[in-house]
N, CA, C and O atoms as a GROMACS GRO file, in nm:
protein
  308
    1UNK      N    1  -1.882   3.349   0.965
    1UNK     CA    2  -1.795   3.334   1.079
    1UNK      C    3  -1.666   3.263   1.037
    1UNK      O    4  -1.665   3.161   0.968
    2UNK      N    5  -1.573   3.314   1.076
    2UNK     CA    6  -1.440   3.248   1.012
    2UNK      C    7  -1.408   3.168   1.110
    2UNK      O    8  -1.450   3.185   1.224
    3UNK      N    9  -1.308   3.045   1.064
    3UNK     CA   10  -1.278   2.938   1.156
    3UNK      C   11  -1.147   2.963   1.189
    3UNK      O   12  -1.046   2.990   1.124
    4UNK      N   13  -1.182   2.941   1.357
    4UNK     CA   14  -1.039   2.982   1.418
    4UNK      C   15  -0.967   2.870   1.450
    4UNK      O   16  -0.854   2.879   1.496
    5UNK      N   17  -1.017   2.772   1.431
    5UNK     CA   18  -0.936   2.625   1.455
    5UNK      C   19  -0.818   2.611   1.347
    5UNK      O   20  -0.824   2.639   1.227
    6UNK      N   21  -0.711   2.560   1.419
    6UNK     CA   22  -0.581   2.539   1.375
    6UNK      C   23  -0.646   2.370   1.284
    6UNK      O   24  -0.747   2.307   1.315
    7UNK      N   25  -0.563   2.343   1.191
    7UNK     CA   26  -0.564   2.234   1.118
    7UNK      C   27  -0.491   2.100   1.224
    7UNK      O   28  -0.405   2.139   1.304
    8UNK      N   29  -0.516   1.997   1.224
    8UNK     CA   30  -0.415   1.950   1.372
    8UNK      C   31  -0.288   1.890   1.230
    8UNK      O   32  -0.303   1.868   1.110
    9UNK      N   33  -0.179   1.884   1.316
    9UNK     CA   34  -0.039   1.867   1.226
    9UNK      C   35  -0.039   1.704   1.172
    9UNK      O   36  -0.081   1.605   1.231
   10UNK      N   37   0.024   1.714   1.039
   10UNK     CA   38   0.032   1.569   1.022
   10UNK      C   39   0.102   1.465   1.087
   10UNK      O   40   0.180   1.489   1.179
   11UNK      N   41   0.078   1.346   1.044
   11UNK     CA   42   0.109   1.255   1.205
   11UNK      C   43   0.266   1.201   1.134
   11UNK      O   44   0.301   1.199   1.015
   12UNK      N   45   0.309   1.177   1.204
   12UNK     CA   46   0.480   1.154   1.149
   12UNK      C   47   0.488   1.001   1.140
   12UNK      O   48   0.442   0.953   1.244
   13UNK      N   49   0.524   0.918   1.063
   13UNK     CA   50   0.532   0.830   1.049
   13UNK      C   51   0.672   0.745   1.124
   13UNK      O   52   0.783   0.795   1.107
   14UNK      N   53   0.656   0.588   1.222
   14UNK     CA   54   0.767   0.584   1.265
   14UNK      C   55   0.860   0.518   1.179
   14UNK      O   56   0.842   0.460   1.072
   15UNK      N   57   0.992   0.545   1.270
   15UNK     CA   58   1.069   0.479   1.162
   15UNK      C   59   1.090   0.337   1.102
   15UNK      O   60   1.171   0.290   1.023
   16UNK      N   61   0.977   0.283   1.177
   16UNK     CA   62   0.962   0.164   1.079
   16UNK      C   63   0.899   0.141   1.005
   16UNK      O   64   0.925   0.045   0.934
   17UNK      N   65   0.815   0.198   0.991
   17UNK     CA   66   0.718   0.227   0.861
   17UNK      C   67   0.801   0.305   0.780
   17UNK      O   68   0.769   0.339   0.666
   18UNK      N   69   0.885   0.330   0.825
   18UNK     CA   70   0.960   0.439   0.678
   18UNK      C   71   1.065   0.340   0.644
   18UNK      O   72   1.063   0.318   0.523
   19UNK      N   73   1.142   0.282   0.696
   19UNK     CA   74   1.208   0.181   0.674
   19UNK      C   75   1.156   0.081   0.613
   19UNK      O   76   1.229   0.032   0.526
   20UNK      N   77   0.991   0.003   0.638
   20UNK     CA   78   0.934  -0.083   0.582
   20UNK      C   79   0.924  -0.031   0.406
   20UNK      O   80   0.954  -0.103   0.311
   21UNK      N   81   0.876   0.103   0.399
   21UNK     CA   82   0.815   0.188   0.253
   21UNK      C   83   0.931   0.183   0.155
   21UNK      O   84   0.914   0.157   0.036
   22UNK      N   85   1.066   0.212   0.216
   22UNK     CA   86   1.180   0.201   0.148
   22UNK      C   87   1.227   0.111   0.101
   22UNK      O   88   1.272   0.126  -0.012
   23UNK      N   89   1.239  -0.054   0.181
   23UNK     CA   90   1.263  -0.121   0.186
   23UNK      C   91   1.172  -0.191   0.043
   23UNK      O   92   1.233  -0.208  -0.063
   24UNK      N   93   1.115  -0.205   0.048
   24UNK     CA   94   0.904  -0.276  -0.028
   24UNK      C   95   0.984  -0.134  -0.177
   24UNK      O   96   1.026  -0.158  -0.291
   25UNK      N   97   0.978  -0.071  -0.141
   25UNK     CA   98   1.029   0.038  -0.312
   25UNK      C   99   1.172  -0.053  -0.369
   25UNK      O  100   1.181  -0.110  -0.477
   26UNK      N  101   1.262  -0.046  -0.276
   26UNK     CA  102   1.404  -0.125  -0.343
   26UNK      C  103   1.360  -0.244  -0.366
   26UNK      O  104   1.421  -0.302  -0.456
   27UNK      N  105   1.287  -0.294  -0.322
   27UNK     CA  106   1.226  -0.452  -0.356
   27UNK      C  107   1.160  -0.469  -0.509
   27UNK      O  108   1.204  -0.546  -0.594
   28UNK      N  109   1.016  -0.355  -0.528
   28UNK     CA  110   1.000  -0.354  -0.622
   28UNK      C  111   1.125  -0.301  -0.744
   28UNK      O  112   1.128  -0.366  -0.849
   29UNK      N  113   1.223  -0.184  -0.727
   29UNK     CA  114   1.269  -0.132  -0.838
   29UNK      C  115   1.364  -0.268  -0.868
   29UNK      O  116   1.391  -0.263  -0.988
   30UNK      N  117   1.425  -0.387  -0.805
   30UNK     CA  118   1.476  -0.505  -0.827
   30UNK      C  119   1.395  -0.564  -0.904
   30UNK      O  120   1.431  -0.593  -1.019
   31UNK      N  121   1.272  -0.594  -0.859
   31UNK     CA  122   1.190  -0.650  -0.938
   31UNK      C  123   1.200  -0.575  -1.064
   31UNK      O  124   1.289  -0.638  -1.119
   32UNK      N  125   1.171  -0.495  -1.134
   32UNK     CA  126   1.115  -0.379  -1.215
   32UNK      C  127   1.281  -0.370  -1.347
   32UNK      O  128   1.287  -0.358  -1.469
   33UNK      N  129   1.341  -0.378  -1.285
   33UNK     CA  130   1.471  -0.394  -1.312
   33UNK      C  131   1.517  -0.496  -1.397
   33UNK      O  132   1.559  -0.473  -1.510
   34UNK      N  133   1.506  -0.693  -1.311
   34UNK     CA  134   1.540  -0.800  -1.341
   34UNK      C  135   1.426  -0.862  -1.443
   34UNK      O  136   1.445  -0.966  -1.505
   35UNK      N  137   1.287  -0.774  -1.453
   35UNK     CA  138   1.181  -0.880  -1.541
   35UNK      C  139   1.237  -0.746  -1.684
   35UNK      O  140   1.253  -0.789  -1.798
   36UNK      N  141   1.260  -0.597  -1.654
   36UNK     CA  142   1.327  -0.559  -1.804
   36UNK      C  143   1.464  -0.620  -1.882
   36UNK      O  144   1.467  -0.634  -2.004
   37UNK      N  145   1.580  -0.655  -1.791
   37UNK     CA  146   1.640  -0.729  -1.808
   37UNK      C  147   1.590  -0.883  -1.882
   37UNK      O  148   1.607  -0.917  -1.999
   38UNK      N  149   1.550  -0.929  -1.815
   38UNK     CA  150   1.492  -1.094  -1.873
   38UNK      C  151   1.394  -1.053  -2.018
   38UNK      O  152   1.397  -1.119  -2.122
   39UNK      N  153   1.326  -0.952  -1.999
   39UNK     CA  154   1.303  -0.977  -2.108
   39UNK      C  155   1.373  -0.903  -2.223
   39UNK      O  156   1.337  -0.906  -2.341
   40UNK      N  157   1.427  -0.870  -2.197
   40UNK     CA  158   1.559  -0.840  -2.309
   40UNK      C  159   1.590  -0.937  -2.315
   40UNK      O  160   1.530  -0.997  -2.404
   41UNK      N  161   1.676  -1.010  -2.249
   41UNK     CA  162   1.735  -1.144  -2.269
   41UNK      C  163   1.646  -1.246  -2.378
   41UNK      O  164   1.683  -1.306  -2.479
   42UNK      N  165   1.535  -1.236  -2.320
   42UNK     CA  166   1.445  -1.349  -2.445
   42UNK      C  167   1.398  -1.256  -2.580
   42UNK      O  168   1.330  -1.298  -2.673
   43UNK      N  169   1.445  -1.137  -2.569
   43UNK     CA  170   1.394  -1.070  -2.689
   43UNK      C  171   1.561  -1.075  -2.773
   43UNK      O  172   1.560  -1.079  -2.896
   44UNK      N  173   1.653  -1.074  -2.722
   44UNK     CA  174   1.745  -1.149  -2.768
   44UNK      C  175   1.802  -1.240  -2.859
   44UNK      O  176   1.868  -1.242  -2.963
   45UNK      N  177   1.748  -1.318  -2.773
   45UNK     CA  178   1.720  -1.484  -2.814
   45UNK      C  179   1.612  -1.514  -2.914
   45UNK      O  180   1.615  -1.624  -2.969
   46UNK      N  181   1.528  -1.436  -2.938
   46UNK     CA  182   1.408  -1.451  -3.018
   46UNK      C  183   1.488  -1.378  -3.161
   46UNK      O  184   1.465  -1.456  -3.253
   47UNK      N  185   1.549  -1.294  -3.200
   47UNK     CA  186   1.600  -1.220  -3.301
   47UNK      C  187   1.724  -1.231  -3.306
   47UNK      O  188   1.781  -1.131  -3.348
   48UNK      N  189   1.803  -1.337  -3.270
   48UNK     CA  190   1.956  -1.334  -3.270
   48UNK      C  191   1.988  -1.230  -3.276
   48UNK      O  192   1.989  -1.182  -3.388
   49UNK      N  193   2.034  -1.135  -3.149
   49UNK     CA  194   2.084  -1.014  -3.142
   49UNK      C  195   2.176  -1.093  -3.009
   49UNK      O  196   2.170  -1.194  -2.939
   50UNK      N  197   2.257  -0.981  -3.027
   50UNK     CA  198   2.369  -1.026  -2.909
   50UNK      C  199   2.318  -0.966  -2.777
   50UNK      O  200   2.241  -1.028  -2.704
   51UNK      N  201   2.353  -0.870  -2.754
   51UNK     CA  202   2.328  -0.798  -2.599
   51UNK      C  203   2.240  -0.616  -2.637
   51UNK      O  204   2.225  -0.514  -2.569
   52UNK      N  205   2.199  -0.657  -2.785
   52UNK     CA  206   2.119  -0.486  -2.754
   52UNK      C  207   2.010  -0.451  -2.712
   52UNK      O  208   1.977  -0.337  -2.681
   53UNK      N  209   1.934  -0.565  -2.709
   53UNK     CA  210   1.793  -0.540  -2.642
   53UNK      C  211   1.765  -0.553  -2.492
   53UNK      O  212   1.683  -0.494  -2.421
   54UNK      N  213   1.886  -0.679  -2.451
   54UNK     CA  214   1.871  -0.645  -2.292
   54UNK      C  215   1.942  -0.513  -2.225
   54UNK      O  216   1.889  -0.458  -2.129
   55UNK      N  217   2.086  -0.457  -2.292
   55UNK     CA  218   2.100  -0.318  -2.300
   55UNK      C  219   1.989  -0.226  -2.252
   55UNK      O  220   1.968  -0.166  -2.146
   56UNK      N  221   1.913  -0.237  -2.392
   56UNK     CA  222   1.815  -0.130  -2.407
   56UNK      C  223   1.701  -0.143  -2.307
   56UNK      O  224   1.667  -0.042  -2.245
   57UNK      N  225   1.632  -0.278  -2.284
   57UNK     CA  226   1.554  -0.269  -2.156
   57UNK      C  227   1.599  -0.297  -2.033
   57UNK      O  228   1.520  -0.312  -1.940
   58UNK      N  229   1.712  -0.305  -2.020
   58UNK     CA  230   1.783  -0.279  -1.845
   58UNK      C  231   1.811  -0.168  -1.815
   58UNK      O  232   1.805  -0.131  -1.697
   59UNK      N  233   1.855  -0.074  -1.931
   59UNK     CA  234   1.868   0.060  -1.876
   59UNK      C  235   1.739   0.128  -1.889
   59UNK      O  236   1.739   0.249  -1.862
   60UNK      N  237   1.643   0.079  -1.920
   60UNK     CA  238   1.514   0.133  -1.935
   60UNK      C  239   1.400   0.136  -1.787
   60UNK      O  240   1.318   0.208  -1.729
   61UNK      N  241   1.483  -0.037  -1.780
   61UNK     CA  242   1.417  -0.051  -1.617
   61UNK      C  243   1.462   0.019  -1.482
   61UNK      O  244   1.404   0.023  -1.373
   62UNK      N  245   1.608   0.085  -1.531
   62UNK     CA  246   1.652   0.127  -1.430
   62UNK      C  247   1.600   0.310  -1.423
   62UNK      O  248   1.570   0.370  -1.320
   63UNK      N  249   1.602   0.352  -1.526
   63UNK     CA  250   1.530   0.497  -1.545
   63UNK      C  251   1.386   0.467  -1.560
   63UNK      O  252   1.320   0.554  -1.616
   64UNK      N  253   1.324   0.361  -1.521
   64UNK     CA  254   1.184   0.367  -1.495
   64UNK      C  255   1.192   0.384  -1.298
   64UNK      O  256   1.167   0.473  -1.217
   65UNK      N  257   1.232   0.265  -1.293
   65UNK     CA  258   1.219   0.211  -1.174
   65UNK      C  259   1.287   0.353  -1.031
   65UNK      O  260   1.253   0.358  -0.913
   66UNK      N  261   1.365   0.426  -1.090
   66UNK     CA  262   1.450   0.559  -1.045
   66UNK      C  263   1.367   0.697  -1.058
   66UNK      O  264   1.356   0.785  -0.973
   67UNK      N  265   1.309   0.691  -1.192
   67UNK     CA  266   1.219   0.768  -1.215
   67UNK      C  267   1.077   0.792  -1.076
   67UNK      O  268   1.053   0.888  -1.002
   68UNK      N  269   1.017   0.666  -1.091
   68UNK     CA  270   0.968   0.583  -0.983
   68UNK      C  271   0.954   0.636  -0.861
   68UNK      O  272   0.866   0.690  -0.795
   69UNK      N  273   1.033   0.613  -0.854
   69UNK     CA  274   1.132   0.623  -0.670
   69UNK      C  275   1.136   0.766  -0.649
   69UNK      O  276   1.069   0.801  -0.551
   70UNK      N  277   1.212   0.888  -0.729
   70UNK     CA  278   1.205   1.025  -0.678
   70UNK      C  279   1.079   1.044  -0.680
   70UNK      O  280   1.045   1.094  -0.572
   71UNK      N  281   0.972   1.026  -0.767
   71UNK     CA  282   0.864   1.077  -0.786
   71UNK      C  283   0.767   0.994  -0.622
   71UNK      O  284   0.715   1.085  -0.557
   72UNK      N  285   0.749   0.896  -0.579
   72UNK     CA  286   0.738   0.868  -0.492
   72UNK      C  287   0.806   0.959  -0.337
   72UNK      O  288   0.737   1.017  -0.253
   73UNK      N  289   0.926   0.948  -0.338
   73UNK     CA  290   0.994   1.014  -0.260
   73UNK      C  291   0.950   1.161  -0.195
   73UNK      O  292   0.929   1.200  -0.080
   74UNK      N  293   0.947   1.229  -0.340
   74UNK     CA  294   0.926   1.352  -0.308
   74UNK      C  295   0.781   1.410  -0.298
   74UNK      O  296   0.753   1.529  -0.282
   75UNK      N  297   0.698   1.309  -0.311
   75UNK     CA  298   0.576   1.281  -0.307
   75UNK      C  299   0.545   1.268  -0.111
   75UNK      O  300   0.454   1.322  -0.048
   76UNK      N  301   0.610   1.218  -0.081
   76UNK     CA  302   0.611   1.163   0.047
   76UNK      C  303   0.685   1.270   0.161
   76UNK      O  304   0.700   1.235   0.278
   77UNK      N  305   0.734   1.413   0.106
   77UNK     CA  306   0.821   1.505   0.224
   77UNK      C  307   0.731   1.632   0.175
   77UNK      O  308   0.746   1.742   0.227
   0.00000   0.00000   0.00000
């Protein structure tokens, strides 16, 4: 017997919960961001290097943390 029941539609989330989800993501990618940063900074400081390692892990945190975020995003529509 085949089922004639419709699936019921997904429930829409309000906009404060979508505002809260967004909000809590930019929070973390700050976070995610300022501890790759810092620790560049002390990886730095640990190897007398001037500015290439916080360079290298700030822009690392930011194509993580972005990476992140679309994949979430588009996860979520």
């Amino acid at each position: 017997m085949p089922n004639n029941e419709t699936p019921p539609p997904p429930k829409k989330s309000s906009k404060l919960a979508d505002a809260y989800q967004y909000s809590a993501m930019a929070f973390q990618m700050g976070i995610t961001i300022g501890l790759c940063a810092f620790l560049g900074l002390k990886l730095d400081e640990w190897l007398q290097t001037k500015v290439l390692f916080t360079l290298i892990l700030s822009l690392s945190g930011v194509f993580m943390a972005l990476y992140h975020f679309i994949k979430k995003a588009m996860s979520d529509s």
